[in-house]
N, C-alpha and C positions, 0 to 999 in steps of 0.2 A: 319611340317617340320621346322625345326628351323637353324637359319645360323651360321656357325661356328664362334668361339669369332676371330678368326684371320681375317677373312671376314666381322666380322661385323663392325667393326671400321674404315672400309675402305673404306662406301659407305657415301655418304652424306646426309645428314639429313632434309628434310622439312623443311622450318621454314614458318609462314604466311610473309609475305613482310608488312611491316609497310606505311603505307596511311599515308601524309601528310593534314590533315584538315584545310581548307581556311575558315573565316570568314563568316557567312552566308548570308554579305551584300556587299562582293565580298569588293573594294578597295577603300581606304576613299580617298578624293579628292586631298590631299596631295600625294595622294602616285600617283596616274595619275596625277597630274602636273609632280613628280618627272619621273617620266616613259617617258612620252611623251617630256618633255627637254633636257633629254638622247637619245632620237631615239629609245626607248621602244617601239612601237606601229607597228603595223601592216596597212598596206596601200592595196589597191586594185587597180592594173593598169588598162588599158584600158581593149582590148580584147582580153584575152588572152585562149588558148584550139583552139575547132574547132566549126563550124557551126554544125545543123542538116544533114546538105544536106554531110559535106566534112564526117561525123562519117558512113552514112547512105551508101556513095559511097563508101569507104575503105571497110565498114562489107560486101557489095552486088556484088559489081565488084571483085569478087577474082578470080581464078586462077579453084576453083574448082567449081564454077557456073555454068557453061557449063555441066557438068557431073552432077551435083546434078536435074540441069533442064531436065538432057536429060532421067536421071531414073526416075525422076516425073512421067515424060509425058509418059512412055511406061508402066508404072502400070496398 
């Protein structure tokens, strides 16, 4: 089945998307002085998300717990 010439000009075309290649020893030390002088850098704050216990409580304590335990239990 082949597409009419009026239709075929009108779809858009593949192309591979072209990849940017970084150096294979990643940034010479000039360039992270320069980075980190400007406020380039990435920092880690304290505590930040949730504990085990608050993800554990949110997933377990829900609304449909009650029903899902109560069909367990009469299997």
């Amino acid at each position: 089945m082949s597409v009419p010439e009026s239709r075929a000009s009108t779809h858009p075309v593949a192309t591979p998307t072209v990849l940017r290649m970084w150096p294979a020893g990643g940034l010479t030390a000039t360039e992270v002085a320069a980075r980190t002088a400007g406020g380039g850098v990435n920092t880690a704050s304290g505590a930040e998300g949730r504990t085990m216990v608050q993800i554990a409580r949110a997933n377990v304590l829900t609304r449909f717990t009650p029903s899902l335990a109560h069909s367990l239990w009469w299997c």
